[in-house]
N, C-alpha and C positions, 0 to 999 in steps of 0.2 A: 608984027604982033608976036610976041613971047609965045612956047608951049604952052604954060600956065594958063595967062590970059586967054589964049584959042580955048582952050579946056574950061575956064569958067565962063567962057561967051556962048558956049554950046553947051555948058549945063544949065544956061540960061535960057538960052531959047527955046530949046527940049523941053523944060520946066511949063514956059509961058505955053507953050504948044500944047501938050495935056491941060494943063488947066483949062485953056480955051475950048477942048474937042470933047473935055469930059462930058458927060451927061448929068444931071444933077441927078444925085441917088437920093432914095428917100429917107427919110429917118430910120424906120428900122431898120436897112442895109446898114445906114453909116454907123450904128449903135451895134452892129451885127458880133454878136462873141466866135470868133473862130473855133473849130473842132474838126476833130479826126477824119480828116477823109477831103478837105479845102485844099486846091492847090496854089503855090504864090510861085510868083517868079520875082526872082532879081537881078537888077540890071546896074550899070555904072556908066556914066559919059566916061567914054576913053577907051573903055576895057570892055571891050568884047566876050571873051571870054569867062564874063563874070555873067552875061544873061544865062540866066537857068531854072529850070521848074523843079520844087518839090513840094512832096504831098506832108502834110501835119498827121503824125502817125499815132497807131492807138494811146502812146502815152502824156500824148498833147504836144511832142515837140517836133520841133520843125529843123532839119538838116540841112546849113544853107556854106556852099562854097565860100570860102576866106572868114568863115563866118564860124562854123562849128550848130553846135544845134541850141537853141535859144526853144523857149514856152514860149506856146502859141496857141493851143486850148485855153477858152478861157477869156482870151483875150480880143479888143478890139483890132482892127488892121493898123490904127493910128498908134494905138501900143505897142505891137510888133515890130510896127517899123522906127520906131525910136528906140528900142533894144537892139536891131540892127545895125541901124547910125552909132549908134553910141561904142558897140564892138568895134566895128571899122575903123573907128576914130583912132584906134589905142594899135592899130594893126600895119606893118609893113609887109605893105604884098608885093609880093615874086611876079613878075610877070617876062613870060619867054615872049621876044621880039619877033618879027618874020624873021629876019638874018638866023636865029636860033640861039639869040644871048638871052640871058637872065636880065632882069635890070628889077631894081628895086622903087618901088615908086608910094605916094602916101594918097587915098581915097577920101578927099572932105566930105561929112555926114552930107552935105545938101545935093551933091553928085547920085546918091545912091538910092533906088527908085524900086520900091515894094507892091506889090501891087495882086490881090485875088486874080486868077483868069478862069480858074475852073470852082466851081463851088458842089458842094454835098448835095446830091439828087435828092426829088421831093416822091413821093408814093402816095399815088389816088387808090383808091378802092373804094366800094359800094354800089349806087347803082348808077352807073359809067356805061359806057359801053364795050372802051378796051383799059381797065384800070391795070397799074403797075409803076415802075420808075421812068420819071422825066428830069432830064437836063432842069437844073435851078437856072434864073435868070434875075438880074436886080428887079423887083417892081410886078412880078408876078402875081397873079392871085386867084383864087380859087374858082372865081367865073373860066379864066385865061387856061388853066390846069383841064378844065372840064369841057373845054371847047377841042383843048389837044388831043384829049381821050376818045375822042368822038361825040361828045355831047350822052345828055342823060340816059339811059335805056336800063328801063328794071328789069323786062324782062331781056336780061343782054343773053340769052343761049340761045342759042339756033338750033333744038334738037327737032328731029323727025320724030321717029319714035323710042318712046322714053326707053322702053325696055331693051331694045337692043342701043340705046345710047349709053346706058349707063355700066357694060361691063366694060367699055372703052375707057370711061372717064374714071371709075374704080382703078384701070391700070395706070391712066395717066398719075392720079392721086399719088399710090402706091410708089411710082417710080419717082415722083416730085417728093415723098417723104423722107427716102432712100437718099437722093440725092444733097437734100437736107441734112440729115444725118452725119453723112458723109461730110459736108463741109463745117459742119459744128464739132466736130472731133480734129478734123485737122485741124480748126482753130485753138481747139483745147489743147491738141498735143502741143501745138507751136508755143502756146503762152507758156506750158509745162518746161518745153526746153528752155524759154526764154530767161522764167526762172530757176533754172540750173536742177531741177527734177528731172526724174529717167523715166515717171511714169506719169499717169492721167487717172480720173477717176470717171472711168467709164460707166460706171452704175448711177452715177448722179447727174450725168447727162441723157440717157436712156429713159430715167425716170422710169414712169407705166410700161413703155415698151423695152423695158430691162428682157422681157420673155421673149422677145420678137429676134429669130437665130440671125436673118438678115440683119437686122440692124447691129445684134452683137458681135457678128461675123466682120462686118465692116468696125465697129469700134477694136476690134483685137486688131484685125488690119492693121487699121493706123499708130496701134500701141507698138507692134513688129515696126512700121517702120522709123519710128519715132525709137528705138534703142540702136537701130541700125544707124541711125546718122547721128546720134552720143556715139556710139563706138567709132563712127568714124570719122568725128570731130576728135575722140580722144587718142586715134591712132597717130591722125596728123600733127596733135601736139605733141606725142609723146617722141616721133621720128622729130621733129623741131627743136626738140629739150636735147637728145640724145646728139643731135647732132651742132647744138652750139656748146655740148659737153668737149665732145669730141677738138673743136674750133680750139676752147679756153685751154687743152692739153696739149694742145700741135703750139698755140701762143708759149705757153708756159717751157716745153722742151726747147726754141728757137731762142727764148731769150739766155737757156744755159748756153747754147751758143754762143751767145755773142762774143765771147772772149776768146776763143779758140779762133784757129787758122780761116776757120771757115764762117768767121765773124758777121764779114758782111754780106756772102749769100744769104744767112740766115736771117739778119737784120729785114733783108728786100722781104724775105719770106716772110718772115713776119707778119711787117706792114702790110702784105695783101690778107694774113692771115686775119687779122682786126677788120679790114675794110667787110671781110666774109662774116666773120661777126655779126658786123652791125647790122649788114643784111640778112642772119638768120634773126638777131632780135628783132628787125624790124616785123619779119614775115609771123615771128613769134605774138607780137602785139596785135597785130592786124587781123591776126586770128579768128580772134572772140567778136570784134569788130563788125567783121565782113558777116559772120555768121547771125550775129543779133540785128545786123539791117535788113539780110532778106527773110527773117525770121520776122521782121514788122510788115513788110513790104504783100507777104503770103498771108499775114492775119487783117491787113488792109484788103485784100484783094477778097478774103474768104469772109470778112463782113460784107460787102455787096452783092457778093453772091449770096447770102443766106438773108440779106432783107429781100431780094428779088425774090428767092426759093418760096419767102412767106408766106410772099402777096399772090405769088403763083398756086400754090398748095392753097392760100384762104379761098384762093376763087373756083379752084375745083371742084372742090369741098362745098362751095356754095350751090354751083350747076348739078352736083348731086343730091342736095335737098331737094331740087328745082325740079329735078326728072320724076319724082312720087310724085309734086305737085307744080306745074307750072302756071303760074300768076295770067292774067292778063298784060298787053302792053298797055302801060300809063302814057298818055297823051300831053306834054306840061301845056298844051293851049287848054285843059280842063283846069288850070290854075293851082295843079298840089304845089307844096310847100318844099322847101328846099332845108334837109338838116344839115348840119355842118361843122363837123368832128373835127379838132386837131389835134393829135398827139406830139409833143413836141420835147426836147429838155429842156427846161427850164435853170434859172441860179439855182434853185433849191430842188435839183432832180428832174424827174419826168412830170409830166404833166399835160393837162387836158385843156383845152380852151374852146369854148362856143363859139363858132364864127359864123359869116357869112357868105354870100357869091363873091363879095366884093372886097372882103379881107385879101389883105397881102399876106405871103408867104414867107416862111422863112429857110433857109438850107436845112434838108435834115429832114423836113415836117413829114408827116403822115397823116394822110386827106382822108377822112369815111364824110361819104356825102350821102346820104338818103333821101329817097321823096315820100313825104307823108302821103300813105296811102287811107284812104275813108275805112270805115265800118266796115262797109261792104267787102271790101274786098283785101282784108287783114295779112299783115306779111307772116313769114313765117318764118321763126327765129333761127 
């Protein structure tokens, strides 16, 4: 049997073999629009070194080997991956051998295998017992979320006594708001550089606590460090410029050479001088490159920590209403009622949707679950 044929007899089988071991997803998964924060991997029979994870980054696009970055916000997995196929078709890939050669070879779209493995965390709050971020899974749903959290509990604080609980949880607040802060300003700076601005606007992030020295003390922070790494992104371009200045001078003076005595040392010289070249322009290109991936990579990373810091800060905030007055514990064999929040985005933006125990979920969502509480004994806002 041919290389070929081996190679599409094992993209065949591979193929049958997923298909057989999939699971059946449910509609909404399979209808599911990708966004910022999904990771996919891609794979190829033959090529090993093409399996790879990336994440779909704040701008909706997705960075994929032999691939380049294709939109993937927005989109279904079945669209992604036919933008995929469809590049690779048009691509001759480089691939180094064990021995250590090059060899040139061509990837047919049906070989090449896209697939979500990690998706956008979901976030319960309300009354939970431990609410905050959960791992998304296909087929999830708001019963499965609330069993993970430990199941219903309104009154979820465990305080002693309220007075001495509550300058504890005043500091926790304080420092969970600090810490917020802090990661909403890194992100702002990061987007600032992103867009080629040297500064941020620290007062329209501050808002109300524009007056608060902590919080501004940390936004100047980040503005200091955010001119310190423009200046020294622009050091390093400008030692790059000056030195493939330098390269095109030393080219230029070798080739008056050429005709003199010393003709063909200068010729060799030359040629390495070009070769150095190309590797200053490469290093030149690559630049701006390297710098705007982990400049996505730090503003993906400083959105999950500030949806975490939220849910974290909402909940403290809620234990110190709790400490003036703590409710009774509700019993669900008394038969309250289950409310059932979903904050979610929508085609048309953000949005709200009424669910239930038994709604499925979707990547991304945001759970407020409440138990109706009677007359008697009224929650407090």
């Amino acid at each position: 049997m041919s290389g070929l044929l081996m190679k599409q007899w094992i993209g065949a089988v591979l193929g049958l073999t997923a298909l057989l071991a999939a699971p059946v997803a449910s509609a909404q998964t399979a209808d599911y629009k990708l966004a910022t924060g999904d990771t996919l991997e891609i794979s190829a029979v033959g090529v090993p070194s093409m399996r790879q994870r990336a994440t779909i980054g704040p701008d909706g696009t997705l960075s994929l080997p032999f691939v380049g970055d294709v939109k993937a916000g927005g989109l279904t997995l079945p669209e992604v991956r036919s933008q995929v196929r469809e590049v690779i078709a048009t691509k001759d890939v480089r691939l180094v051998t064990s021995e250590g050669r090059e060899v040139r070879t061509v990837i047919a779209p049906e070989e090449v295998s896209l697939e979500v493995v990690d998706y956008r965390p979901i976030f319960l709050q309300g009354d939970v017992a431990r609410g905050g971020q959960q791992p998304f899974r296909p087929g999830l749903t708001v019963r499965q979320a609330v069993a993970v959290a430990g199941g219903y509990d309104i009154n979820r604080i465990r305080v002693g006594n309220p007075f001495m609980e509550q300058p504890e949880l005043q500091s926790q607040y304080e420092a969970l708001r600090t810490e917020l802060v802090k990661e909403q300003t890194r992100m702002q700076a990061a987007q600032a550089e992103l867009d080629g601005k040297e500064e941020f606007n620290s007062a329209e992030l501050l808002g109300a606590n524009a007056d608060n020295a902590l919080y501004a003390r940390v936004a100047e922070l980040e503005a200091q460090q955010l001119s310190l790494r423009i200046a020294d992104q622009q050091k390093e371009r400008a030692f790059l410029e000056s030195a493939l200045r330098q390269t095109d001078a030393k080219i230029a003076a070798l080739r008056r050479l050429a005709s003199s005595p010393r003709g063909l040392e200068a010729n060799v010289q030359a040629a390495q001088a070009r070769i150095d070249r190309e590797e200053i322009a490469r290093k030149l290109q690559a630049l701006d490159d390297r710098r705007k991936i982990e400049l996505l990579r730090a503003m993906q990373e400083a959105q999950v920590k500030i949806a975490d810091l939220r849910g974290r800060v909402q909940s403290v905030g809620e234990k110190l209403l709790y400490t003036g007055s703590i409710k009774p514990q509700m019993n669900r064999s008394r038969g309250d009622k289950v409310s059932v929040v979903i904050h979610r985005t929508g085609p048309n933006g953000p949005e709200q949707v009424e669910g239930n125990e038994d709604m499925a979920l979707l990547p991304g969502d945001s759970v407020e679950v409440r138990l109706q509480l009677d007359q008697e004994a009224p929650r407090q806002p």
